[in-house]
N, C-alpha and C positions, 0 to 999 in steps of 0.2 A: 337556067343553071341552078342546082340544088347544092347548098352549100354541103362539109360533112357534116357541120354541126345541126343541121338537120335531118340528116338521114341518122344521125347517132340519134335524132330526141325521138324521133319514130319509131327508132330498133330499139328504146327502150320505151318506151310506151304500151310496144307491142312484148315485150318480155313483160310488163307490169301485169298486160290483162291476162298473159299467161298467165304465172303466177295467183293473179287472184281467182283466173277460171278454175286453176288446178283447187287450190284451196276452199271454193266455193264446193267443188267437184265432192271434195273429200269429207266435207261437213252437210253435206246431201247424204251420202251413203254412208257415214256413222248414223246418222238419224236414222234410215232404212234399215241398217241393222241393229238399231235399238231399239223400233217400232218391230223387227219381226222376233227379236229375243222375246220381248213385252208379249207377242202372241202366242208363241212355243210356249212360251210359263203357262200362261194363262189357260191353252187349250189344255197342259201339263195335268193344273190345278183340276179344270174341270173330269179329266178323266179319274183323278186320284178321287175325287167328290161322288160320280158314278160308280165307280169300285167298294168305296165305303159305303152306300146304298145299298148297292145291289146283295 
């Protein structure tokens, strides 16, 4: 026999690691899209550098 009170600390347990999965989730992929802005500039730069070259 499973008390509620433990099927309640489970169900939030298991909402907790949602929550920090999602949160994990979202601060991976601001990083990904800060690491690929960081390369747009940069390849940006390089082209504008060739341009004034050439």
């Amino acid at each position: 026999y499973i008390g509620v009170g433990t099927v309640q600390l489970v169900n939030a347990r298991i909402e907790k690691n949602k929550v920090m999965r999602a949160t994990w989730d979202a601060e991976q992929m601001a990083e990904l899209r800060r690491q690929g802005e960081e390369e747009m500039e940069r390849q940006r730069l390089e082209q504008q550098a060739r341009r004034t070259q050439a």
